[in-house]
PyMOL Python script that loads the backbone (N, CA, C, O; Angstrom):
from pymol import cmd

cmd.read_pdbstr("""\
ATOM      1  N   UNK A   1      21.531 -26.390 -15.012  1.00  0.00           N
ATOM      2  CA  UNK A   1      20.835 -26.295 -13.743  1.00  0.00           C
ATOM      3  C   UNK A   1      21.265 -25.032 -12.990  1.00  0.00           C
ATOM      4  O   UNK A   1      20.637 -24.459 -12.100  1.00  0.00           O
ATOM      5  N   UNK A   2      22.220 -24.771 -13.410  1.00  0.00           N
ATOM      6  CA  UNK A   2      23.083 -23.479 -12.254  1.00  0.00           C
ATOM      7  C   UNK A   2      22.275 -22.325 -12.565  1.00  0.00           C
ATOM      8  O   UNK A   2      21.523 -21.689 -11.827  1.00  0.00           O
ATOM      9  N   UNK A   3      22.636 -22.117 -14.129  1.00  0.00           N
ATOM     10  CA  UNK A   3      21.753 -21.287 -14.804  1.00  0.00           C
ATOM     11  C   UNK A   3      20.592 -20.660 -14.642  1.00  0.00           C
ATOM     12  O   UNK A   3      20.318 -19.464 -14.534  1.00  0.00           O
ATOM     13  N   UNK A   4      19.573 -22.186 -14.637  1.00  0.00           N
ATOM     14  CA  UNK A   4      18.208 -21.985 -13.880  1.00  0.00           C
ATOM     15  C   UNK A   4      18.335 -21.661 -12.602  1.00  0.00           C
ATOM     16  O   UNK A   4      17.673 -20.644 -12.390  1.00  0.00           O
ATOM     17  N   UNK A   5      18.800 -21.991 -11.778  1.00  0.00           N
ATOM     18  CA  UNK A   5      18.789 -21.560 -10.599  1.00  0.00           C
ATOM     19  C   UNK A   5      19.335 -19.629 -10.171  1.00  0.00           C
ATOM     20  O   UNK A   5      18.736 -18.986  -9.309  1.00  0.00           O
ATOM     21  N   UNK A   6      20.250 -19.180 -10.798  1.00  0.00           N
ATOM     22  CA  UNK A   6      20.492 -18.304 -11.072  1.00  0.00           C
ATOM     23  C   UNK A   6      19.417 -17.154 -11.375  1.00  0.00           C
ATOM     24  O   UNK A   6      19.220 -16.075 -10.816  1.00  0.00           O
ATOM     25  N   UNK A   7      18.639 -17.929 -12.731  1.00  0.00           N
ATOM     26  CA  UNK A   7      17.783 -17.192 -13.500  1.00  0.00           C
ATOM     27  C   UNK A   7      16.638 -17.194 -12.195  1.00  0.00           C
ATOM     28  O   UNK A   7      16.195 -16.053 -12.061  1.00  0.00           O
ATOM     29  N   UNK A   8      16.161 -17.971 -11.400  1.00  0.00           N
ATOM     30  CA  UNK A   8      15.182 -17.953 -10.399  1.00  0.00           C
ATOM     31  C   UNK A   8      15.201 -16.972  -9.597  1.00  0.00           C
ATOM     32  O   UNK A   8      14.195 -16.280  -9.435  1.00  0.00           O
ATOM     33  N   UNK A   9      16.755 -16.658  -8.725  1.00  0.00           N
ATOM     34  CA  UNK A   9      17.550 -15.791  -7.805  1.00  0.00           C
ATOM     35  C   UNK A   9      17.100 -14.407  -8.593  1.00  0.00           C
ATOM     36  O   UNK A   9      16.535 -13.556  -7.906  1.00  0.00           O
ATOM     37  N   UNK A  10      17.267 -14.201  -9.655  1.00  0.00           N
ATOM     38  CA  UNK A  10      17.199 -12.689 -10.148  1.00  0.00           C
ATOM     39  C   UNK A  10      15.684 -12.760 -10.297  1.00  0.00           C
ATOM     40  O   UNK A  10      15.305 -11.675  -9.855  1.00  0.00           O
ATOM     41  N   UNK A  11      14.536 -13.504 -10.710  1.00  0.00           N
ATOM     42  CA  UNK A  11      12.963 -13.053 -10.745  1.00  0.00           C
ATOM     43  C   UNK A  11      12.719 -12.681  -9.222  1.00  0.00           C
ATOM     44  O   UNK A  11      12.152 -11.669  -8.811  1.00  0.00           O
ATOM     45  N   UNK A  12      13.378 -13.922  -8.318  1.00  0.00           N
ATOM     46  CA  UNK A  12      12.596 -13.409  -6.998  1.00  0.00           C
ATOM     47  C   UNK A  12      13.427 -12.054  -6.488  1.00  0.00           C
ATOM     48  O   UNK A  12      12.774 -11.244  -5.831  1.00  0.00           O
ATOM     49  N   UNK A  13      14.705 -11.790  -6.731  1.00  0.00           N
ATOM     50  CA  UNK A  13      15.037 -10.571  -6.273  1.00  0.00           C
ATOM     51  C   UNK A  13      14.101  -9.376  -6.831  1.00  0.00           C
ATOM     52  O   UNK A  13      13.623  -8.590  -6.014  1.00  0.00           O
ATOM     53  N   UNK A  14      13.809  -9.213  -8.343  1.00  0.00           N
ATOM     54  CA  UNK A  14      13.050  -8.315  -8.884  1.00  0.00           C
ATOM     55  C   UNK A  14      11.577  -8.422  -8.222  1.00  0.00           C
ATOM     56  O   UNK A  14      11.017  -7.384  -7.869  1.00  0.00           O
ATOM     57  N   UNK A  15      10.996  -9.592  -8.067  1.00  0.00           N
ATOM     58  CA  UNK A  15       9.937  -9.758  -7.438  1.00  0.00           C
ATOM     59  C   UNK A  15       9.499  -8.428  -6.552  1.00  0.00           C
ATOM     60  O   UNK A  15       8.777  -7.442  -6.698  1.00  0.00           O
ATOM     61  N   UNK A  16      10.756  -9.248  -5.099  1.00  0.00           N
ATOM     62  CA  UNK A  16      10.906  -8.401  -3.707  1.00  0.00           C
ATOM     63  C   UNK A  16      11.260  -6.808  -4.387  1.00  0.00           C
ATOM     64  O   UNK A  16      10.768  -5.943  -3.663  1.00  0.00           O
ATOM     65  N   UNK A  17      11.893  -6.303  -5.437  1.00  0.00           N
ATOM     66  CA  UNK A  17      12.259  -4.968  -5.462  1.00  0.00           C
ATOM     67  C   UNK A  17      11.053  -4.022  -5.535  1.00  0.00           C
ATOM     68  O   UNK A  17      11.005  -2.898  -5.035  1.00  0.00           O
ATOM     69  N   UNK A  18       9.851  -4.791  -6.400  1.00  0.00           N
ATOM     70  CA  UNK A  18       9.066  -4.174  -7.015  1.00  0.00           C
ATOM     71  C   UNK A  18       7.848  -4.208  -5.714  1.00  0.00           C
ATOM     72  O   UNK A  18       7.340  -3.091  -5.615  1.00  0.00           O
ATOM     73  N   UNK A  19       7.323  -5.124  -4.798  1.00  0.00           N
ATOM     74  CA  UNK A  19       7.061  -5.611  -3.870  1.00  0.00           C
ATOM     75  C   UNK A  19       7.463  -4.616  -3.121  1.00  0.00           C
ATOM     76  O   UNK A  19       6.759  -3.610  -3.034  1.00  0.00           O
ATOM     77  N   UNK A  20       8.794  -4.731  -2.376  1.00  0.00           N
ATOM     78  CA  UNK A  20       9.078  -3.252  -1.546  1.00  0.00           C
ATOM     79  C   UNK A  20       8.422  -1.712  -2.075  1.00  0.00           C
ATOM     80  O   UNK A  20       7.855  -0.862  -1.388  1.00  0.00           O
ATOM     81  N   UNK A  21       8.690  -1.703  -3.376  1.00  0.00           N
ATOM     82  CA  UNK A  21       8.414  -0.047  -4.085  1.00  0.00           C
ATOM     83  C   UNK A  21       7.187   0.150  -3.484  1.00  0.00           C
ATOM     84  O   UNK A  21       6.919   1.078  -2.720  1.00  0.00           O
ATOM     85  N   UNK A  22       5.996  -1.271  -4.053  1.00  0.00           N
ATOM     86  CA  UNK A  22       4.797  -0.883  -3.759  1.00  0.00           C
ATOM     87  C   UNK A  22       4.572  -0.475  -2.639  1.00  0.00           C
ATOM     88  O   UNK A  22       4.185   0.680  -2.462  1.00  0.00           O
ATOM     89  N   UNK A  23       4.820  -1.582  -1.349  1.00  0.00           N
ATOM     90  CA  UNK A  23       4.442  -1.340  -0.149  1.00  0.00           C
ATOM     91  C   UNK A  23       5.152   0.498   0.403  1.00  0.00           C
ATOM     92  O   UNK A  23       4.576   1.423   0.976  1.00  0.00           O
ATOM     93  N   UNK A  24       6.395   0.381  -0.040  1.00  0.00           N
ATOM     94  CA  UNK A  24       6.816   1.856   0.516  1.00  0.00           C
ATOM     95  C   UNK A  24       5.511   3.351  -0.149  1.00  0.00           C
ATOM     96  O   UNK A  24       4.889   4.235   0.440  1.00  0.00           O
ATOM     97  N   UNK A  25       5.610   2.987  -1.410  1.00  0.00           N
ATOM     98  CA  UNK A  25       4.391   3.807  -1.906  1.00  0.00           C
ATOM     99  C   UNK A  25       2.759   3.942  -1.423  1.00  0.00           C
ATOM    100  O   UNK A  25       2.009   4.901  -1.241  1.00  0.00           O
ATOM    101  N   UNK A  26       2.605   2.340  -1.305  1.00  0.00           N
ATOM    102  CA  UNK A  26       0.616   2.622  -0.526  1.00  0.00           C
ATOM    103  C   UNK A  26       0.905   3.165   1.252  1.00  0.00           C
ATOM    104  O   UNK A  26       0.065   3.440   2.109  1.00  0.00           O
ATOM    105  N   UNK A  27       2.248   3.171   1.327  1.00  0.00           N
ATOM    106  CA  UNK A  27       2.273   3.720   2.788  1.00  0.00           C
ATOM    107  C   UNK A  27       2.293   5.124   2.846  1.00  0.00           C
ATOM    108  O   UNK A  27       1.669   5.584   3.803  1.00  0.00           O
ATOM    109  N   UNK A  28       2.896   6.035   2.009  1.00  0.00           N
ATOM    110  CA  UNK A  28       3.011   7.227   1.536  1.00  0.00           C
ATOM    111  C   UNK A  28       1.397   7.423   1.375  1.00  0.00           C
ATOM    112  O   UNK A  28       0.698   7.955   2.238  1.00  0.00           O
ATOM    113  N   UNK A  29       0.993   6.993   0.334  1.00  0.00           N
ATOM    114  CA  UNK A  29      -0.549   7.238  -0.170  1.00  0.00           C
ATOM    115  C   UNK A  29      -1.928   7.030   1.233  1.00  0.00           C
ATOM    116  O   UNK A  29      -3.094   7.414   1.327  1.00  0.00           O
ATOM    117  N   UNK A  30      -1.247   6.443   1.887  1.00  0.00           N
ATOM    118  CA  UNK A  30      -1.895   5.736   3.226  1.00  0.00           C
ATOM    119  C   UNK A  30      -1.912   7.330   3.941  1.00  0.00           C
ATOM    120  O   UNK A  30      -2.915   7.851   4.428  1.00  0.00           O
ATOM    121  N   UNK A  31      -1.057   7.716   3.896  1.00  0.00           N
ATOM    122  CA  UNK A  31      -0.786   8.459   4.479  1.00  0.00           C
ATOM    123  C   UNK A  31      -1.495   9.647   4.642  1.00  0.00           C
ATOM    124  O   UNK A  31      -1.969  10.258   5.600  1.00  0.00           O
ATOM    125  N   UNK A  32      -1.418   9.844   3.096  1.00  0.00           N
ATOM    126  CA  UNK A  32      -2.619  11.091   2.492  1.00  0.00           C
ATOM    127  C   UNK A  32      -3.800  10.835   2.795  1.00  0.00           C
ATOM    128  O   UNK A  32      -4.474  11.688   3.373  1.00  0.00           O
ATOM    129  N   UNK A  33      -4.343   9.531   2.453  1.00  0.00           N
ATOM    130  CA  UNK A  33      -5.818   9.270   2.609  1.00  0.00           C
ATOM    131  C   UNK A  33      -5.917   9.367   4.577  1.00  0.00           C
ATOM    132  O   UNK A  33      -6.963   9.930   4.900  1.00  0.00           O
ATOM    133  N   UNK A  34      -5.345   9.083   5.392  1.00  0.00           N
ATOM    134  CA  UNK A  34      -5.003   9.261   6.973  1.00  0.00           C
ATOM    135  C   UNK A  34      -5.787  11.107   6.554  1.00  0.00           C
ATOM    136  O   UNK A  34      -6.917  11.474   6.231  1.00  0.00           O
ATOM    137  N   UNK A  35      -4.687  11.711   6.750  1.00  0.00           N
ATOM    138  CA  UNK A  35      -5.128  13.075   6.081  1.00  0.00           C
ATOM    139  C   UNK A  35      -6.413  13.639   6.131  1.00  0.00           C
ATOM    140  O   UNK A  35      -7.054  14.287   6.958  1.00  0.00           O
ATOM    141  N   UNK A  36      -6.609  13.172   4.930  1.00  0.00           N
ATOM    142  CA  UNK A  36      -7.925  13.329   3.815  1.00  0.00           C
ATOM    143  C   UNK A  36      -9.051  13.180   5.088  1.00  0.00           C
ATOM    144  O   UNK A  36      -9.844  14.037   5.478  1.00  0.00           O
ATOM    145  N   UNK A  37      -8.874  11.992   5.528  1.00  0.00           N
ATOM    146  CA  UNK A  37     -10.106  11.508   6.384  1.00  0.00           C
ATOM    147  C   UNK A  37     -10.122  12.417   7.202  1.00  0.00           C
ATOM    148  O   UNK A  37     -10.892  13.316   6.863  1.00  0.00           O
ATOM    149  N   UNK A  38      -9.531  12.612   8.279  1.00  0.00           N
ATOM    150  CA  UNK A  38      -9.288  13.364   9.512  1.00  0.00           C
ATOM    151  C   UNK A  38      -9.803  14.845   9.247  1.00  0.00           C
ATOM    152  O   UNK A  38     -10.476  15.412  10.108  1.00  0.00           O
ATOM    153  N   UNK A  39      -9.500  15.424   8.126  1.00  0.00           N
ATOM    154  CA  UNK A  39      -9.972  16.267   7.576  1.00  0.00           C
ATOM    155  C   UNK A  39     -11.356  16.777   7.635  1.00  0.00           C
ATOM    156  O   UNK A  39     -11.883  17.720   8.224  1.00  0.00           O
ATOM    157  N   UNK A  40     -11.823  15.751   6.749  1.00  0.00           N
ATOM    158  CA  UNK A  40     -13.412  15.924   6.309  1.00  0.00           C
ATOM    159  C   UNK A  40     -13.404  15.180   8.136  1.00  0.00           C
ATOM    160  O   UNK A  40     -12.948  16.073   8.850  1.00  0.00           O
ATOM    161  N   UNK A  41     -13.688  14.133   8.860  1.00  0.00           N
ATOM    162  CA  UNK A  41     -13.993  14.090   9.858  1.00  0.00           C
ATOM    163  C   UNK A  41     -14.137  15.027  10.588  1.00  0.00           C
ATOM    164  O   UNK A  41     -15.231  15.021  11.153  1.00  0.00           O
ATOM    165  N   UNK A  42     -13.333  16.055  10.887  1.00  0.00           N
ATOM    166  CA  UNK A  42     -13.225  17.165  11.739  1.00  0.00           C
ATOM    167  C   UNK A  42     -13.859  18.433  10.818  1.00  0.00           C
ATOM    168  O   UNK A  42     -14.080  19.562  11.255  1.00  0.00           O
ATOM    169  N   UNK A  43     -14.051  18.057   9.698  1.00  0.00           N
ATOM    170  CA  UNK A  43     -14.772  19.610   8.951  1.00  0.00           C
ATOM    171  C   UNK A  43     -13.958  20.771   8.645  1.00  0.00           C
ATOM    172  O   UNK A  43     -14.247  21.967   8.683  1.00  0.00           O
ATOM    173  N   UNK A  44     -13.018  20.250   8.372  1.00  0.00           N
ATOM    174  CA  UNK A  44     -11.709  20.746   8.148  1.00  0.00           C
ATOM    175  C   UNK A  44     -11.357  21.405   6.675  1.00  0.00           C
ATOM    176  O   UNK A  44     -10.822  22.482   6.416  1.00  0.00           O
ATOM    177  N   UNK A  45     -11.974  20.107   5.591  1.00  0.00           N
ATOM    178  CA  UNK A  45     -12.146  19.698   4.604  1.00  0.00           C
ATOM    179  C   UNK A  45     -13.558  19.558   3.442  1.00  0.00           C
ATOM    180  O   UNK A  45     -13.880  18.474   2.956  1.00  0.00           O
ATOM    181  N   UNK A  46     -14.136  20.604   3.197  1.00  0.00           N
ATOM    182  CA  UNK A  46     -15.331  20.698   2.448  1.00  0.00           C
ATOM    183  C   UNK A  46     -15.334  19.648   1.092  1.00  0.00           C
ATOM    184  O   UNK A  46     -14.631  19.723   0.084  1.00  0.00           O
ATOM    185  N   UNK A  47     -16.201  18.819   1.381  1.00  0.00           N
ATOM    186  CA  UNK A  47     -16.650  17.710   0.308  1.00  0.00           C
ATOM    187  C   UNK A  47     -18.004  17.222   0.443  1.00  0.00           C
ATOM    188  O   UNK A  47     -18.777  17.332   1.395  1.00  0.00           O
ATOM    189  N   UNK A  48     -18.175  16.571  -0.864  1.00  0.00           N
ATOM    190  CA  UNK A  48     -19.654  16.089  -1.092  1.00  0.00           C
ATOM    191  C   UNK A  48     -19.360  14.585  -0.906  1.00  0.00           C
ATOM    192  O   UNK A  48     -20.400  13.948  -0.744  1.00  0.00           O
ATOM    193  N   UNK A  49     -18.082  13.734  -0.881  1.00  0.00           N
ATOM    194  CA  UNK A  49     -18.259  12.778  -0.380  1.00  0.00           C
ATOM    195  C   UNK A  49     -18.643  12.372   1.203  1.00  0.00           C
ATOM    196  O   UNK A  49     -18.027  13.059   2.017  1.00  0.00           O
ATOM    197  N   UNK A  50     -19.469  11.468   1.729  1.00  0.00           N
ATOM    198  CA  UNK A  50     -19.539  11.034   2.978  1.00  0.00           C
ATOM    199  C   UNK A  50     -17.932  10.531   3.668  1.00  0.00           C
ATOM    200  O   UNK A  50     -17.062   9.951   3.019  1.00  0.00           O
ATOM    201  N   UNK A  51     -17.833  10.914   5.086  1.00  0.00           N
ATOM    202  CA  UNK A  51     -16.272  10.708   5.764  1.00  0.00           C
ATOM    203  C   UNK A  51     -16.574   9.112   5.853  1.00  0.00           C
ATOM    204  O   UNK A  51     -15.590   8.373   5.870  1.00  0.00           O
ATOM    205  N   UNK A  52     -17.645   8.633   5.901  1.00  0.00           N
ATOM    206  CA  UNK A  52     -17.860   7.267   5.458  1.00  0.00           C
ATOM    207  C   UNK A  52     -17.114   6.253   4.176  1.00  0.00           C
ATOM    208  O   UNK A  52     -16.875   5.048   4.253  1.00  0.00           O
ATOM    209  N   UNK A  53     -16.873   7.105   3.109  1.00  0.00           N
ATOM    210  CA  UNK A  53     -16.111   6.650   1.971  1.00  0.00           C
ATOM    211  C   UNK A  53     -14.905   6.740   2.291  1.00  0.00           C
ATOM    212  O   UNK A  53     -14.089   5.835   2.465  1.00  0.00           O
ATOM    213  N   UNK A  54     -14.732   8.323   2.405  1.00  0.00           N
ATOM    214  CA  UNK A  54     -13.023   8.383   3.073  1.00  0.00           C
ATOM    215  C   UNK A  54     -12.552   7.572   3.838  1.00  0.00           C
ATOM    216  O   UNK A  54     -11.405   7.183   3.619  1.00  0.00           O
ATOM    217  N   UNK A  55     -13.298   7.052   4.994  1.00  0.00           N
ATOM    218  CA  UNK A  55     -12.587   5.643   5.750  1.00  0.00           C
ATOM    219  C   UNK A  55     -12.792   4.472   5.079  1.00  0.00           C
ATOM    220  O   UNK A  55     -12.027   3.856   5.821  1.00  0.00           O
ATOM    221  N   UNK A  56     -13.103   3.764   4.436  1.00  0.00           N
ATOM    222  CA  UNK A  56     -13.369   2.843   3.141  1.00  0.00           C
ATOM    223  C   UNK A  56     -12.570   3.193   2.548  1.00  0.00           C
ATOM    224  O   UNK A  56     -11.714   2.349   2.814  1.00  0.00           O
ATOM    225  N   UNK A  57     -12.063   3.956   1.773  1.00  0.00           N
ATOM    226  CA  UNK A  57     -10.648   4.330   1.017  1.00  0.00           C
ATOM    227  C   UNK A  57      -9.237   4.390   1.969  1.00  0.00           C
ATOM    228  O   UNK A  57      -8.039   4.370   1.683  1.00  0.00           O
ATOM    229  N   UNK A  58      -9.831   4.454   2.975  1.00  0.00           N
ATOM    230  CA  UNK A  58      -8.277   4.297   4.131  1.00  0.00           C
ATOM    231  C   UNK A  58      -7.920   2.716   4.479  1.00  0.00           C
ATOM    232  O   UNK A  58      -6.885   2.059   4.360  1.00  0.00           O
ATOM    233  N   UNK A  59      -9.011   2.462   4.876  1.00  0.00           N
ATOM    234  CA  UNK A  59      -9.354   0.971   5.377  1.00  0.00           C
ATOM    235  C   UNK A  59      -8.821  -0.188   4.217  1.00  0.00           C
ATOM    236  O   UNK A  59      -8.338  -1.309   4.377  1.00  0.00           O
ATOM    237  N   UNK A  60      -9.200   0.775   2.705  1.00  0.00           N
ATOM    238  CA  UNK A  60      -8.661  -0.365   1.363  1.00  0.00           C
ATOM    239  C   UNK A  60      -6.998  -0.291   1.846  1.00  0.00           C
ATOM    240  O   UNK A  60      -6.339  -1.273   2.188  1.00  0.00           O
ATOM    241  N   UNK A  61      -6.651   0.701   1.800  1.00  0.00           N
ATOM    242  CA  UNK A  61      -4.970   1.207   1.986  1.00  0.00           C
ATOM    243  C   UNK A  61      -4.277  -0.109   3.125  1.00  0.00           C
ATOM    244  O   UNK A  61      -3.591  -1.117   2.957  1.00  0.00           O
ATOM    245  N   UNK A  62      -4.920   0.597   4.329  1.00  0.00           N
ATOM    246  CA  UNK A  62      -3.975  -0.786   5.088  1.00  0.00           C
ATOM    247  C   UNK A  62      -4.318  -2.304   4.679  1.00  0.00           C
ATOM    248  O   UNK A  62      -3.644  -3.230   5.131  1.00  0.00           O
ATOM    249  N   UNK A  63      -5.317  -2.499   3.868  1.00  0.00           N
ATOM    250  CA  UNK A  63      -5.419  -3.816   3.702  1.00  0.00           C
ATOM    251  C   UNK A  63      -4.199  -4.074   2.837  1.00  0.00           C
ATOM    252  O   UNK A  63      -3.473  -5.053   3.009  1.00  0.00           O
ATOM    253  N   UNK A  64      -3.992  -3.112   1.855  1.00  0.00           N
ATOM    254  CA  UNK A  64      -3.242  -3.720   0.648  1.00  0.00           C
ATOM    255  C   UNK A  64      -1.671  -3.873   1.254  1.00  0.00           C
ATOM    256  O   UNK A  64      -0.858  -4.745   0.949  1.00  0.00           O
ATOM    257  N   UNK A  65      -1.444  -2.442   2.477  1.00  0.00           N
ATOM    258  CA  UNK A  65       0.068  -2.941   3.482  1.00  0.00           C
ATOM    259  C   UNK A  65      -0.175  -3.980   4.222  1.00  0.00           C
ATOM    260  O   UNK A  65       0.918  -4.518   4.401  1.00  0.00           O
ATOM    261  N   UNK A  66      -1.123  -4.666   4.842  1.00  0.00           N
ATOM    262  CA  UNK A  66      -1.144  -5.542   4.863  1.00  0.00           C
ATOM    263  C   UNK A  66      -0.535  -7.286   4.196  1.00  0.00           C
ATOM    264  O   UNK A  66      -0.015  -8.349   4.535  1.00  0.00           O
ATOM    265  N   UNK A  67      -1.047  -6.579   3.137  1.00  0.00           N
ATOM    266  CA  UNK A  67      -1.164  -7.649   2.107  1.00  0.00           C
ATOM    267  C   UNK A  67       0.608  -7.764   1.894  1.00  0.00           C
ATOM    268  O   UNK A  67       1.298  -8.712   2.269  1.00  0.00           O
ATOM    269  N   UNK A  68       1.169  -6.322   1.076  1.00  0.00           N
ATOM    270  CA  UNK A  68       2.058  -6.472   0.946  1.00  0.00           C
ATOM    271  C   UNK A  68       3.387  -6.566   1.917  1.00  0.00           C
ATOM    272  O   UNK A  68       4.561  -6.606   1.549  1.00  0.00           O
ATOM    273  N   UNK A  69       2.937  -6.586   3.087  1.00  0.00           N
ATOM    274  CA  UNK A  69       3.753  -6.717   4.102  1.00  0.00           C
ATOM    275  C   UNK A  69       4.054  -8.717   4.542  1.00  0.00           C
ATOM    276  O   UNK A  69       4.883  -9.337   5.208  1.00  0.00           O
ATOM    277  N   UNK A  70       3.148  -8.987   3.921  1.00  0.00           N
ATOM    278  CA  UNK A  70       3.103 -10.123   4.240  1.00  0.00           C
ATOM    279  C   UNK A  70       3.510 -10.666   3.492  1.00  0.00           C
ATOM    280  O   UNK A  70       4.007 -11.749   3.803  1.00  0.00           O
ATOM    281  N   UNK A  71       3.542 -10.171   1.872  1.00  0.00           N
ATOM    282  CA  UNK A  71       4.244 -11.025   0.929  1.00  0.00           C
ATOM    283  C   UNK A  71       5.501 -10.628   1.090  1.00  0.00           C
ATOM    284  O   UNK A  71       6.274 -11.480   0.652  1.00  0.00           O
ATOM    285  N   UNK A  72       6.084  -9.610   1.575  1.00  0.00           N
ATOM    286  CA  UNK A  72       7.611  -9.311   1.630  1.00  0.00           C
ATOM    287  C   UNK A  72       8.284 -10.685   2.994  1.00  0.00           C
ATOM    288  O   UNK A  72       9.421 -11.152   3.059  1.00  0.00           O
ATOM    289  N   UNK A  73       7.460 -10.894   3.609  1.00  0.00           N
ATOM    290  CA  UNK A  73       8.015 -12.002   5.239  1.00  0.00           C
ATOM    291  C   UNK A  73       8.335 -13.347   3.975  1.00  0.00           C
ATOM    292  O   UNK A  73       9.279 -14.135   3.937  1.00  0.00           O
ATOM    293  N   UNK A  74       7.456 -13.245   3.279  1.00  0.00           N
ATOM    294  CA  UNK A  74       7.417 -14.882   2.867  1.00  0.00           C
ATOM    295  C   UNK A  74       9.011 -15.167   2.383  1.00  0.00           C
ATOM    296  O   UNK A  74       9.351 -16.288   2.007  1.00  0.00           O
TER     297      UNK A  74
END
""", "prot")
cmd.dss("prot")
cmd.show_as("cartoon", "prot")
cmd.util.cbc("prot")
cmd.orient("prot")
């Protein structure tokens, strides 16, 4: 039983390690796409995508810190 219990302690620690990486990373990437948008918004930034997508690609970003912000509380 110790064992198992043990063996549990180390999945959920790896869990949370990998969990943190992500969230620290889509915040970085969040970051760029922040950027990106503001960019082409202001005409800053020459593209054939609509600044319409670019916020749809920003908007995915905080959902997923979202997401993973919330699985790190649990």
């Amino acid at each position: 039983m110790e064992y198992e219990r043990l063996l549990a302690a180390c999945h959920q620690a790896y869990d949370q390690t990998i969990n943190q990486a992500s969230l620290e990373e889509t915040r970085r990437l969040k970051e760029y796409k922040t950027a990106a948008t503001k960019g082409l918004v202001e005409c800053e930034i020459r593209s054939i995508i609509l600044p319409l997508l670019a916020d749809h690609v920003l908007r995915e970003a905080n959902h997923y810190i979202r997401l993973l912000s919330w699985e790190n509380k649990k």
